[in-house]
MITOR-792778 format. One record per residue (C-alpha): residue number from 1; residue in one letter; chain; x negated, y negated, z negated. Coordinates in pm, 1 decimal. Last residue first. Layout:
{mardren:NUM	mifi:A	loti:A	xx:X	yy:Y	zz:Z}
...
//
This chain:
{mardren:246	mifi:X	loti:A	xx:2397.9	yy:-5394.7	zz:-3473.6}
{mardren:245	mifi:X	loti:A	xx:2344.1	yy:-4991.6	zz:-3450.5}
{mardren:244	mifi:X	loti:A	xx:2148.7	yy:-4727.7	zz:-3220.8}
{mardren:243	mifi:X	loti:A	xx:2193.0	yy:-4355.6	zz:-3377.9}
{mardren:242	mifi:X	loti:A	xx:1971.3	yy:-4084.8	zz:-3233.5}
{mardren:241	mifi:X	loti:A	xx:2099.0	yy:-3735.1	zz:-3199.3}
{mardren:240	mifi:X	loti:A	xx:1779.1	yy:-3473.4	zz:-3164.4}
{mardren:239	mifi:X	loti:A	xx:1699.0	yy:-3334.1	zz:-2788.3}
{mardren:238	mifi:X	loti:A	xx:1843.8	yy:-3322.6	zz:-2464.6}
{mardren:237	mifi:X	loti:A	xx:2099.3	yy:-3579.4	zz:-2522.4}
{mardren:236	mifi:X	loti:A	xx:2382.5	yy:-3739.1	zz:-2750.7}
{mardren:235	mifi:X	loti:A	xx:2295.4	yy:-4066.6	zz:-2865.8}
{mardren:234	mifi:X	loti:A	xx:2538.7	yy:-4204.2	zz:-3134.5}
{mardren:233	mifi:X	loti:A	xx:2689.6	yy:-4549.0	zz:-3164.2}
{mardren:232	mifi:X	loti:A	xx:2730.7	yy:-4748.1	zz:-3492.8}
{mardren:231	mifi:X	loti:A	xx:2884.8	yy:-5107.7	zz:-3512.8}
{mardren:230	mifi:X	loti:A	xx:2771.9	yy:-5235.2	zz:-3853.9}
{mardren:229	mifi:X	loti:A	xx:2931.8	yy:-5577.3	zz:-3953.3}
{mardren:228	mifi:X	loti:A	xx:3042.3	yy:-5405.1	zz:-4258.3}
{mardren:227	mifi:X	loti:A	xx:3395.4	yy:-5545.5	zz:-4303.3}
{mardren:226	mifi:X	loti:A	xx:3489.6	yy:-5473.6	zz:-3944.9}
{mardren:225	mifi:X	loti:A	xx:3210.6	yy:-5241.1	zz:-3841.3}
{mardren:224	mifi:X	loti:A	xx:3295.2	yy:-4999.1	zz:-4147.6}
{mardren:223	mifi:X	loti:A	xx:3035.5	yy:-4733.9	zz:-4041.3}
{mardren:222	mifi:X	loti:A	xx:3281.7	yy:-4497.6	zz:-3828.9}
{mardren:221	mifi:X	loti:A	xx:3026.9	yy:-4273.5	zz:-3666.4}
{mardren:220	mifi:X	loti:A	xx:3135.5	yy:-3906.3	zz:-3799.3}
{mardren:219	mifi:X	loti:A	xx:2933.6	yy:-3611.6	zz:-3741.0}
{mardren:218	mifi:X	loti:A	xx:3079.8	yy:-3208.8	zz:-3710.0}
{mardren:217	mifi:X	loti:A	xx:3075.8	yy:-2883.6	zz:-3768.6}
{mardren:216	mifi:X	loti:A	xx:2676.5	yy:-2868.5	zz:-3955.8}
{mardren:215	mifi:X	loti:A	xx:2779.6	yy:-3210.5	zz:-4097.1}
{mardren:214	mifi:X	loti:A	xx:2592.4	yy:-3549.0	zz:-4003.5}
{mardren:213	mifi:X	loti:A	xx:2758.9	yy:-3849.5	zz:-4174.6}
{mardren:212	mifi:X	loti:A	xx:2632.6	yy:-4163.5	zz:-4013.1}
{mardren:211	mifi:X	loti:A	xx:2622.4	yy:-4444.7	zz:-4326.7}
{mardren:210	mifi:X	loti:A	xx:2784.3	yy:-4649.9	zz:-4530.6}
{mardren:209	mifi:X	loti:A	xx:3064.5	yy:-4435.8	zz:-4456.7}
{mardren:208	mifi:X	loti:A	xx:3442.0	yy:-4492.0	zz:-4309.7}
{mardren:207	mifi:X	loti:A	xx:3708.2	yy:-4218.7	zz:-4184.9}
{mardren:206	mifi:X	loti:A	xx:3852.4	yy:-4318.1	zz:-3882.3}
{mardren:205	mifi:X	loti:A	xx:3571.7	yy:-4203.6	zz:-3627.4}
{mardren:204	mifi:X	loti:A	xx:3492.6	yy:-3842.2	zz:-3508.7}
{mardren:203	mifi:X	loti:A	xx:3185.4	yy:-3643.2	zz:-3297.8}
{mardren:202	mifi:X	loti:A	xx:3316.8	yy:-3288.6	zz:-3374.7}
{mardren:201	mifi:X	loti:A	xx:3046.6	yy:-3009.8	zz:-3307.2}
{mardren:200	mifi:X	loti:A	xx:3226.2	yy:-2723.0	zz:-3071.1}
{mardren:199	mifi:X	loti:A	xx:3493.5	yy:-2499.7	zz:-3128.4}
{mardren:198	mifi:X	loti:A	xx:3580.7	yy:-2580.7	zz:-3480.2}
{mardren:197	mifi:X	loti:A	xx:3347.9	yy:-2399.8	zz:-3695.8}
{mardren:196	mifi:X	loti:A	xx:3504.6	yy:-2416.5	zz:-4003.5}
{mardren:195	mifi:X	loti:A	xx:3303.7	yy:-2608.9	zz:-4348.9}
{mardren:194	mifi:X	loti:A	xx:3615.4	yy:-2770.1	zz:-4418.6}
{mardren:193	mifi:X	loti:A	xx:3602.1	yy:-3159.7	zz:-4627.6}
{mardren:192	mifi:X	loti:A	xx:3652.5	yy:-3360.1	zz:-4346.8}
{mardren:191	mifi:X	loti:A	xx:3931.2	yy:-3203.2	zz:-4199.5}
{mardren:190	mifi:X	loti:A	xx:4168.3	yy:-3106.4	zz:-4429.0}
{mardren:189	mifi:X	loti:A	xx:4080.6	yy:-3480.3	zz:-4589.5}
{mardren:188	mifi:X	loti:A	xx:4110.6	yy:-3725.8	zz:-4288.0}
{mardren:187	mifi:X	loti:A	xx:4382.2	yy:-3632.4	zz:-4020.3}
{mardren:186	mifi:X	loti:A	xx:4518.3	yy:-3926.6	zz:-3834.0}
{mardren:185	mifi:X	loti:A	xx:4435.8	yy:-3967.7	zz:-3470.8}
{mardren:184	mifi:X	loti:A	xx:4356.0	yy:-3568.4	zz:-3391.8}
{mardren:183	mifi:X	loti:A	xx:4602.8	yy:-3467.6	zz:-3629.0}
{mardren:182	mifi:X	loti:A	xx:4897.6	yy:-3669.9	zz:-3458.7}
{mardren:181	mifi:X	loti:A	xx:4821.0	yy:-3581.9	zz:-3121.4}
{mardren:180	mifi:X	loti:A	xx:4845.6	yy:-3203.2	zz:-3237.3}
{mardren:179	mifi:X	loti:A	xx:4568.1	yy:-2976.6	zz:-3150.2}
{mardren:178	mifi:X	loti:A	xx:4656.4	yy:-2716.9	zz:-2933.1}
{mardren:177	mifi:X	loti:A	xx:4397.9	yy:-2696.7	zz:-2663.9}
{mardren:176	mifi:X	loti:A	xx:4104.2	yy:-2754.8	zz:-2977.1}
{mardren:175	mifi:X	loti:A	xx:4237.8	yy:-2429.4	zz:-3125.6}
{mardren:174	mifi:X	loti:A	xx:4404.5	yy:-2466.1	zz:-3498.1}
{mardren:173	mifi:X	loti:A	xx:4200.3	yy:-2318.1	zz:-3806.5}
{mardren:172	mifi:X	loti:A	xx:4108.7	yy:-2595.3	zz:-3890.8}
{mardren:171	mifi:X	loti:A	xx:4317.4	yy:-2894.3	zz:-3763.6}
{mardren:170	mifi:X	loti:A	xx:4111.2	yy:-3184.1	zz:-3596.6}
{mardren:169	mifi:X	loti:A	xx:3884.6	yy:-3514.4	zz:-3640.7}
{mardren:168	mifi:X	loti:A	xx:4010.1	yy:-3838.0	zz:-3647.7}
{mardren:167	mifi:X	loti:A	xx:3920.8	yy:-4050.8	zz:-3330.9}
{mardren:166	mifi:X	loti:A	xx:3823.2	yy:-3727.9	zz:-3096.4}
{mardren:165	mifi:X	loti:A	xx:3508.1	yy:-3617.9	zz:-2918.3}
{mardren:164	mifi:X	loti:A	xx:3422.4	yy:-3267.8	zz:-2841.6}
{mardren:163	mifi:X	loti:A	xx:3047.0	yy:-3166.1	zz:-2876.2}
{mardren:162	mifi:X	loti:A	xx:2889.5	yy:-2820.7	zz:-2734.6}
{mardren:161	mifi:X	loti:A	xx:2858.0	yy:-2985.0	zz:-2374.1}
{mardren:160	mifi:X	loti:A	xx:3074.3	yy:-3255.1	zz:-2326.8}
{mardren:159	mifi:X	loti:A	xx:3476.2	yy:-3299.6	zz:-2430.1}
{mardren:158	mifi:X	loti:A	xx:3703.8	yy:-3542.2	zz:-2438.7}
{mardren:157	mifi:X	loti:A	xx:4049.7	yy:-3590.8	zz:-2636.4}
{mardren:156	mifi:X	loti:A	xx:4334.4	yy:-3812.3	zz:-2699.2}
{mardren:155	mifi:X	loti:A	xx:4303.6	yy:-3957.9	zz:-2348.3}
{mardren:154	mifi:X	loti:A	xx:4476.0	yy:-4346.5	zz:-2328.0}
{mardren:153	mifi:X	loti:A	xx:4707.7	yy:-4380.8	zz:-2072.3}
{mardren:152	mifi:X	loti:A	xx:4908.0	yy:-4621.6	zz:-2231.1}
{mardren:151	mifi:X	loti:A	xx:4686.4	yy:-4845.4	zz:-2362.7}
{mardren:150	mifi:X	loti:A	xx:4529.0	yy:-4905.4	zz:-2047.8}
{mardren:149	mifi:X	loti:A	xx:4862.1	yy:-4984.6	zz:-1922.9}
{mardren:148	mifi:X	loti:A	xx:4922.5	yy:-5213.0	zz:-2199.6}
{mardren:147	mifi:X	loti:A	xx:4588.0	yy:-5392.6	zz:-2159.7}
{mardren:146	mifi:X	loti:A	xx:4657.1	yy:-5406.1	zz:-1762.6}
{mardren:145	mifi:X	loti:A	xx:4967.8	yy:-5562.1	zz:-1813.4}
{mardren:144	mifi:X	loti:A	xx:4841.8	yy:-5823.8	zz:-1986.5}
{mardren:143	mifi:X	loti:A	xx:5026.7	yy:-5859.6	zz:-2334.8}
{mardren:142	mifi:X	loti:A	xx:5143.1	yy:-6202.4	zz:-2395.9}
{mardren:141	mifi:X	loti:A	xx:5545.0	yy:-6103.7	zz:-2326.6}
{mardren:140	mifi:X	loti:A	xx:5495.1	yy:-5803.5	zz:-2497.8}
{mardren:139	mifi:X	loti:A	xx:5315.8	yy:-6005.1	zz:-2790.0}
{mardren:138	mifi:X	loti:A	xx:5634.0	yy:-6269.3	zz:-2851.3}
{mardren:137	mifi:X	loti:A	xx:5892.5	yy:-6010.9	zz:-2765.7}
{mardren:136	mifi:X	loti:A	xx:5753.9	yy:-5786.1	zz:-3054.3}
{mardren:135	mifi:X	loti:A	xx:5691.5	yy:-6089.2	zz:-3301.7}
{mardren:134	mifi:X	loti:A	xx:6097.1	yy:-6145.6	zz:-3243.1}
{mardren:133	mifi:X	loti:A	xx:6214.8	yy:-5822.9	zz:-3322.3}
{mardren:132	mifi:X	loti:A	xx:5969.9	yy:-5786.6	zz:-3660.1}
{mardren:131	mifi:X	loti:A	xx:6108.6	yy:-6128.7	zz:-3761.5}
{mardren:130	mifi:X	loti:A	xx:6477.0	yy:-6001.0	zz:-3717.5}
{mardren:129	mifi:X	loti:A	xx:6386.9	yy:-5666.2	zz:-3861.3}
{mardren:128	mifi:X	loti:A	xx:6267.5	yy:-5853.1	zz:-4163.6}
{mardren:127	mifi:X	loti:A	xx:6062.3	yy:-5582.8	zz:-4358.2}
{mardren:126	mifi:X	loti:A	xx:5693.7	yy:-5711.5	zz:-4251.8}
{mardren:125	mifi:X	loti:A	xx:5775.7	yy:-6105.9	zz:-4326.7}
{mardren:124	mifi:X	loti:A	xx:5632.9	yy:-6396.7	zz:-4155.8}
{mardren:123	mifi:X	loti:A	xx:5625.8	yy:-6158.2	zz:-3847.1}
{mardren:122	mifi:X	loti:A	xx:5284.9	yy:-6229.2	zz:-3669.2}
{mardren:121	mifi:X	loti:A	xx:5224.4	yy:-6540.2	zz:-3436.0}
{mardren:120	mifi:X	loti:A	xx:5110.6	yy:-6522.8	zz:-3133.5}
{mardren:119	mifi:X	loti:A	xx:4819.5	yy:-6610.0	zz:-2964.1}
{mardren:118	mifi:X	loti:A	xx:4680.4	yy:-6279.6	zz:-2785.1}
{mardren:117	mifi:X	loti:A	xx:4421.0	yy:-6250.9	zz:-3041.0}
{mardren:116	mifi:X	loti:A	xx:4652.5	yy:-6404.0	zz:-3355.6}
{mardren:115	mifi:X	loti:A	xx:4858.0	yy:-6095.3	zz:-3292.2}
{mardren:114	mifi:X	loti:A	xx:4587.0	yy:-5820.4	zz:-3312.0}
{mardren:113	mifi:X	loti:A	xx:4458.4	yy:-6038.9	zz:-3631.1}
{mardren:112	mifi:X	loti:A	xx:4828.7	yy:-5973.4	zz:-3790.3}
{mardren:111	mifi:X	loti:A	xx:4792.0	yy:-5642.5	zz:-3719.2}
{mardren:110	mifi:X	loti:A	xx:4530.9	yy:-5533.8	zz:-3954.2}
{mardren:109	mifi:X	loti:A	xx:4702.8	yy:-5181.1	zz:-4144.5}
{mardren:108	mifi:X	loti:A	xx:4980.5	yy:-5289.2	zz:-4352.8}
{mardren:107	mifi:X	loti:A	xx:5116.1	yy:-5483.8	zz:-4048.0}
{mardren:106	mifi:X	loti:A	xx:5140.2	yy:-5154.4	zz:-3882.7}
{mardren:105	mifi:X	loti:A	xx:5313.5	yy:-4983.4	zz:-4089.6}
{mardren:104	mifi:X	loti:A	xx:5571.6	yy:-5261.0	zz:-4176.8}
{mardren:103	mifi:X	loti:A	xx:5616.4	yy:-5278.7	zz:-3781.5}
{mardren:102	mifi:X	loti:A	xx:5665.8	yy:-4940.0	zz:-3722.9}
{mardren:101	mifi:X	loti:A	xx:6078.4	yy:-4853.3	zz:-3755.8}
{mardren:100	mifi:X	loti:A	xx:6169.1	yy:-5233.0	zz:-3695.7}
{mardren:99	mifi:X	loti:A	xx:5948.4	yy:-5275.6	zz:-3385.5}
{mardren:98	mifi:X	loti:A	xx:6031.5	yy:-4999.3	zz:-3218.5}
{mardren:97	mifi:X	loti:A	xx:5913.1	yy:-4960.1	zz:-2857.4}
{mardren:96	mifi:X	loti:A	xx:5638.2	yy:-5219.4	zz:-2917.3}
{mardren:95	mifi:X	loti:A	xx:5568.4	yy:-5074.0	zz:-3231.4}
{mardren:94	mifi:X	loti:A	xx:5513.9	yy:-4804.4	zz:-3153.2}
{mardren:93	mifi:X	loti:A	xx:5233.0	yy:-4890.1	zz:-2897.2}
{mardren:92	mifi:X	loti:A	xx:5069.5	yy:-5085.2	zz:-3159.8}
{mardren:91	mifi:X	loti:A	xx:5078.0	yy:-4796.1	zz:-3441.6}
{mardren:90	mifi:X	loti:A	xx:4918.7	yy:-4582.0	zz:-3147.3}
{mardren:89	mifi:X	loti:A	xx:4653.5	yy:-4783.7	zz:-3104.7}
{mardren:88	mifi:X	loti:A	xx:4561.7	yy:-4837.3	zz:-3450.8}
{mardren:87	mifi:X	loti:A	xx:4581.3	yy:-4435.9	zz:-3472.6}
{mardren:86	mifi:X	loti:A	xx:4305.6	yy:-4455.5	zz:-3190.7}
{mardren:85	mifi:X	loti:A	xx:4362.6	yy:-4337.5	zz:-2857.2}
{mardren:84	mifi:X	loti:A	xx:4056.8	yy:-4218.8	zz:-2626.7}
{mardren:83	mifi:X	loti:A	xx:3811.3	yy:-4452.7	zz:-2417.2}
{mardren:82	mifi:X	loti:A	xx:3615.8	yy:-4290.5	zz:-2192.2}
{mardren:81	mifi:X	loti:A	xx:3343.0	yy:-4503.3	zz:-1942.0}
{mardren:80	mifi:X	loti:A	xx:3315.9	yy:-4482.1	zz:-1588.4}
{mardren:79	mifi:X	loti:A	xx:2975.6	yy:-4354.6	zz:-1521.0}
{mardren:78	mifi:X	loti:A	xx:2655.6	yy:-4538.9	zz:-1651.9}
{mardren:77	mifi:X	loti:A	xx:2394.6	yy:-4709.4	zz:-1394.5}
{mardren:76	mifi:X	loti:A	xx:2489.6	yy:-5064.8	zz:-1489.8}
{mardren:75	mifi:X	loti:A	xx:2716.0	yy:-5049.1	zz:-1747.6}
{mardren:74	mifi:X	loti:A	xx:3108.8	yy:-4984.1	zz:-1650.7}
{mardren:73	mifi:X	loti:A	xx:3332.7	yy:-5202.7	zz:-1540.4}
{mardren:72	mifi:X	loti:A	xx:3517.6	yy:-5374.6	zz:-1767.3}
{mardren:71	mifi:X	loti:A	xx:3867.4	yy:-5186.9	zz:-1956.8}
{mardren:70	mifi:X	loti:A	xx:3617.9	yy:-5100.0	zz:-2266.3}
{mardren:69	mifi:X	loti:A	xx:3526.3	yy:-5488.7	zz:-2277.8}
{mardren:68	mifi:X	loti:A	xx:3874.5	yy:-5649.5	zz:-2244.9}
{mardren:67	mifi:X	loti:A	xx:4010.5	yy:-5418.6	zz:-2493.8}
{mardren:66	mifi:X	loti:A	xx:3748.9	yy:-5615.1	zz:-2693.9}
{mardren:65	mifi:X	loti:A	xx:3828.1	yy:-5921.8	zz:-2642.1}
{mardren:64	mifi:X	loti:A	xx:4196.4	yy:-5893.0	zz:-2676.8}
{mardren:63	mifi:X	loti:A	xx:4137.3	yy:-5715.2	zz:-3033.2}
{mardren:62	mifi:X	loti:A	xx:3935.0	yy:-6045.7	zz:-3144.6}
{mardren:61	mifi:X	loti:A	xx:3911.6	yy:-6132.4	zz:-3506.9}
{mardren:60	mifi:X	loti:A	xx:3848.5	yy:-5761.8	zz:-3667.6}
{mardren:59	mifi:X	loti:A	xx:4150.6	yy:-5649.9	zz:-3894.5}
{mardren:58	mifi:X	loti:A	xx:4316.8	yy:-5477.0	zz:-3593.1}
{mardren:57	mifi:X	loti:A	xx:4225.8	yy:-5314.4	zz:-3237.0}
{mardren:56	mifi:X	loti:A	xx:3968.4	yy:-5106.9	zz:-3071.4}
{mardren:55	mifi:X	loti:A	xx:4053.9	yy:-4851.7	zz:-3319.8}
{mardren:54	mifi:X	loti:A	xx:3943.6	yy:-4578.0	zz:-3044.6}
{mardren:53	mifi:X	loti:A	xx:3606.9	yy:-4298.4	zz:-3014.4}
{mardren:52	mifi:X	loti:A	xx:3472.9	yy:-4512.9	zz:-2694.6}
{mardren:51	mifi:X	loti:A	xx:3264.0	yy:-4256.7	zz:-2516.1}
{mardren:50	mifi:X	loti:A	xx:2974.6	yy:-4437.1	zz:-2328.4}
{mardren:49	mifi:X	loti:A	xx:2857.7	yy:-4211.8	zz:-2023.9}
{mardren:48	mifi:X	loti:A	xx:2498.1	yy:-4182.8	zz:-1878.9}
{mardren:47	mifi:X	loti:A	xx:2379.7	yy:-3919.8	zz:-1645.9}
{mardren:46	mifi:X	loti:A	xx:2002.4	yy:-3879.2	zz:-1549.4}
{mardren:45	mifi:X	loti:A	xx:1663.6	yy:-4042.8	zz:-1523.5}
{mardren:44	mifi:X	loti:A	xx:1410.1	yy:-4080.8	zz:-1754.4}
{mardren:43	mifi:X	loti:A	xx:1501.6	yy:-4309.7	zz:-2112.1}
{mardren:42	mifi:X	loti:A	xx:1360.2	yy:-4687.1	zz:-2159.1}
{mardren:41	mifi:X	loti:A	xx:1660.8	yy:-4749.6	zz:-1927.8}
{mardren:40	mifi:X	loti:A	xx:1888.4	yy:-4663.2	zz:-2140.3}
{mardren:39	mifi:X	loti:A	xx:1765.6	yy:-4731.8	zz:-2491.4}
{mardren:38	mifi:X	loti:A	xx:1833.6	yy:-5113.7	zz:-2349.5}
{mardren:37	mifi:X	loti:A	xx:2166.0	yy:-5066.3	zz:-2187.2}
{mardren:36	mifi:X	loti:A	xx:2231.0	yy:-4868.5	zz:-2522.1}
{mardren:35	mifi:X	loti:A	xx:2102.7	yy:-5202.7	zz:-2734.8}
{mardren:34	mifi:X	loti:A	xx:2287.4	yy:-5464.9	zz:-2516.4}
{mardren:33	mifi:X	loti:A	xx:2669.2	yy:-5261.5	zz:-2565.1}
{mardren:32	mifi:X	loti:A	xx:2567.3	yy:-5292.1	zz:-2927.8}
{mardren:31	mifi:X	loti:A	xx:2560.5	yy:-5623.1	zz:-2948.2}
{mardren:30	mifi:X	loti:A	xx:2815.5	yy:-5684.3	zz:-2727.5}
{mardren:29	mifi:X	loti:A	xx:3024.5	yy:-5458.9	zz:-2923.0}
{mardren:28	mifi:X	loti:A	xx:2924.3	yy:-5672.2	zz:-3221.3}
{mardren:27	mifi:X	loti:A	xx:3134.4	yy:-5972.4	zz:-3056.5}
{mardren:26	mifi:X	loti:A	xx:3369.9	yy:-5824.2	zz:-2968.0}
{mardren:25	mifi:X	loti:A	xx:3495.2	yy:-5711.1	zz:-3358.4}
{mardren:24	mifi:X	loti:A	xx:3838.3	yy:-5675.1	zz:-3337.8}
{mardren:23	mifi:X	loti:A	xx:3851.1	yy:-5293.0	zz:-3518.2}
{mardren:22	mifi:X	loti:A	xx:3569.2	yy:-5206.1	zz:-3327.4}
{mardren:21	mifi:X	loti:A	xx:3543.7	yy:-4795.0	zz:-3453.1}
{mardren:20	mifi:X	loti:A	xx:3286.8	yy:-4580.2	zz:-3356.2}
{mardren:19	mifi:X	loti:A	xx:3075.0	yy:-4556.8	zz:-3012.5}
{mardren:18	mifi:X	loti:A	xx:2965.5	yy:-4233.2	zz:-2859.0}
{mardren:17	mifi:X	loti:A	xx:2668.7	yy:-4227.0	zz:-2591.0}
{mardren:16	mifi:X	loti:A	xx:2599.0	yy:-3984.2	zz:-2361.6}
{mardren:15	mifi:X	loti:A	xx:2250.8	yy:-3959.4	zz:-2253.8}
{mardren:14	mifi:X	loti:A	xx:2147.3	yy:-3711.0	zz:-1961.8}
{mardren:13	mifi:X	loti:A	xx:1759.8	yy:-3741.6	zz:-1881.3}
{mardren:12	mifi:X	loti:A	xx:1658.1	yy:-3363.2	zz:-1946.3}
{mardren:11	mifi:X	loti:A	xx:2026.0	yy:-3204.9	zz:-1884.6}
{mardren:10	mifi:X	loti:A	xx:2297.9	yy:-3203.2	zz:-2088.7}
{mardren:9	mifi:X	loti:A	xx:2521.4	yy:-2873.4	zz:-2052.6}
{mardren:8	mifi:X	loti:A	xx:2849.1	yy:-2850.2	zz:-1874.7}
{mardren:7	mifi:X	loti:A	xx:3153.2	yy:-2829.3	zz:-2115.7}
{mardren:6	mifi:X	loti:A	xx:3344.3	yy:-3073.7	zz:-1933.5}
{mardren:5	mifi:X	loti:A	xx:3516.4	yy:-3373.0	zz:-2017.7}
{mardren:4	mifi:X	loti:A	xx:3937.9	yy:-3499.4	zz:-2036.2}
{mardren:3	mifi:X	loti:A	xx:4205.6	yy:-3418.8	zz:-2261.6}
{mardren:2	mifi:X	loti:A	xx:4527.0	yy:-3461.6	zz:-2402.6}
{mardren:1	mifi:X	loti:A	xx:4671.0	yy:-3751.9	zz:-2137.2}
//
């Protein structure tokens, strides 16, 4: 799926609430989770979403937690929550259909704690396609069906009001309805460092900063919660952005 949202405006008491990067760590997403249930219902009346930006898996110590968590129910009084694909994602998908081609990709880039979540154990070595076969059989046969379907069918895109929501960011100078999966999960520098107007303001993850970085085009939410421990999530409403964090 490429896209999902509307560009309807927010109204008074709307809140809509973007969340960066998990990378494995459940237990902050609790945290955080608590906080925006909190800001919630200190707020007046009106629609609430939580927009997972992806990289719910990897480096972090429990992936299988926190799939668990986006896949629950939603908070009380919030609409279904969206969760789009991350590159981590992706790399974890691939891998499952090729384990030889992606594996030494992915193992570069956390998956060894994605494997120790579901309780098995990683290849012992990232360019043995033997290994690499066997680790894939090991975690497709410990992957809940629901966590792969979710995986599966995870949105690339969603859009709300003036902001559009992705993991990476997009291609200047390309139109948001024909962005490329692979920018929109993977693009860093082309991205980060234009000045274009885009189509709307770009709410991002994937690229780390100590900090919230608010552009003019665009504001990325990745604050490093893995290494960090600093899960960030932006307010969206009738009024200025507010950041909640653990």
């Amino acid at each position: 799926m490429f896209q999902t949202g509307d560009s309807s405006p927010l109204g008074p008491g709307d809140l809509v609430y973007a969340i960066g990067d998990i990378h494995g760590r459940a237990d902050l997403l609790d945290r955080l989770y608590r906080r925006i249930r909190a800001h919630a219902e200190d707020a007046a009346p009106g629609r609430r979403v939580v927009v997972h930006l992806g990289d719910y898996v990897d480096r972090g110590p429990d992936s299988r937690g926190v799939i668990d968590r986006v896949m629950a129910p939603p908070l009380p009084g919030f609409a279904p929550p969206v969760a789009l694909l991350g590159n981590h994602e992706f790399l974890m998908l691939e891998f499952l259909k090729d384990p030889v081609e992606y594996g030494p990709g992915w193992m570069a880039n956390g998956a060894a704690q994605t494997f120790a979540s579901y309780g098995v154990a990683p290849p012992k070595r990232a360019d043995d396609p033997a290994e690499l076969t066997r680790a894939r059989d090991a975690l497709a046969r410990a992957l809940p069906p629901a966590h792969r379907g979710f995986l599966e069918t995870l949105p690339t895109m969603h859009r709300a009001w003036i902001f559009v929501f992705v993991h990476a960011g997009v291609r200047p100078g390309i139109a948001l309805d024909r962005q490329s999966v692979d920018d929109l999960i993977w693009i860093r520098d082309e991205f980060l460092r234009s000045p274009a107007n885009h189509g709307g303001v770009i709410v991002h993850g994937h690229s780390i900063t100590p900090e919230p970085d608010f552009q003019p085009n665009r504001i990325g939410i990745d604050t490093g919660a893995y290494r960090s421990g600093r899960l960030t999530a932006l307010c969206l409403r009738d009024g200025p952005p507010y950041i909640l964090q653990t």
